[in-house]
N, C-alpha and C positions, 0 to 999 in steps of 0.2 A: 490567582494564587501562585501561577508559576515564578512573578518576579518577587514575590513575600518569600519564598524557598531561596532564590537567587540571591537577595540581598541579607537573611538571615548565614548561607554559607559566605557569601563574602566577606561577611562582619566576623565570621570564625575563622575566616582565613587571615584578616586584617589581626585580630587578636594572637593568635600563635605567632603569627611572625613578630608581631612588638614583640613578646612575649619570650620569641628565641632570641630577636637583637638585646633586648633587656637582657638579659641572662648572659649574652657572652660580651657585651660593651659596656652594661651599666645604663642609668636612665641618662647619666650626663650627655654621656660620650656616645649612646644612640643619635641615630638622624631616623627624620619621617624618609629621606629620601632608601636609606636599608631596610625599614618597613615595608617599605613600596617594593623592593626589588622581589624579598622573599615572599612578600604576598603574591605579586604579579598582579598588583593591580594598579588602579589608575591614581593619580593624587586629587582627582573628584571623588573616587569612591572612597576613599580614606577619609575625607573633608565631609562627605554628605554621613557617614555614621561619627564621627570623631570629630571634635570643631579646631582640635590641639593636640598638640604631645603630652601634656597633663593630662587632658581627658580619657586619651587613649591607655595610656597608664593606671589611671584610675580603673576605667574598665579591665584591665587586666589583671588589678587588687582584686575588683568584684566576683570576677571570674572563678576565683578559689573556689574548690569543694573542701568545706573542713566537715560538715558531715557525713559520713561513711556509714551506711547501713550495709549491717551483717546479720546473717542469721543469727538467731539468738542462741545462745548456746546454756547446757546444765551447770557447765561452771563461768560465771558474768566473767570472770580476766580471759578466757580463752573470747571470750567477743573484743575485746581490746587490742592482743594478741593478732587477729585476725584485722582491726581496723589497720594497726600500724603495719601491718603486711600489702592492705591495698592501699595505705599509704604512698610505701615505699614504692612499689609498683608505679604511682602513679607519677612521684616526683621522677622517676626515671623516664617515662616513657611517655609524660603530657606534658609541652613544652608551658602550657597556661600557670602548669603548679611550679615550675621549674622557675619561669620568667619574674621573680618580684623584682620588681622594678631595685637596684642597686645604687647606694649613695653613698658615695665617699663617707667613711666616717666622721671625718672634719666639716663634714658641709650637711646643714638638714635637707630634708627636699622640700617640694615646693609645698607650704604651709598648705592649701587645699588637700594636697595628699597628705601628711602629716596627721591632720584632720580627720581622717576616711579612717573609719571602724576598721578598715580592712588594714591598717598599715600598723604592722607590730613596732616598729620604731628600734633603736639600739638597747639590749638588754631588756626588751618589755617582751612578755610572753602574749600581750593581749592580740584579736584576733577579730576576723568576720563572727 
């Protein structure tokens, strides 16, 4: 059981670092090789959970929490209220929510992402 713990934190470590390189390079101008530094890990252990740079992007669409459970409240907008507050909290402070993968405007991404429920695309509100 100890290396199923080992290789689920790696895969979460492997995740935030796309996830920070996405966020301040964009998916273009990301490399697996800056994935690798901020993860600190190896480029087998990146290959054995990720098979690609789409794929690990993808996973890092999937990753999104867009449901927010709150206590429920007397009046229903203060639980709204409260979601868009652990919202905000979280796109500040969880590099996963921060990290969507960035495409030039001019350029689509790559059609399997495009595809993915999880990719709201330019002016679409849709979502995971």
């Amino acid at each position: 059981m100890a290396q199923q713990d080992r290789a689920i934190r790696t895969r979460r470590m492997i995740l935030e670092a796309a996830a920070s390189v996405f966020d301040d390079r964009g998916y273009d101008r990301a490399t697996i090789a800056e994935v690798l530094e901020r993860a600190g890990v190896t480029k087998g252990a990146l290959y054995f959970h990720f098979a690609s740079k789409e794929q690990l992007a993808l996973a890092v669409l999937n990753e999104h929490v867009l449901d927010i459970a709150v206590e429920p409240q007397q009046v229903r907008l203060q639980e709204f209220v409260d979601a868009g507050q652990v919202l905000a909290y979280r796109l500040r402070n969880d590099p996963i929510q921060r990290g969507r993968p960035g495409w030039p405007s001019s350029r689509a991404p790559p059609t399997s992402i495009a595809s993915s429920p999880c990719f709201p695309g330019p002016g679409s509100s849709r979502g995971c």
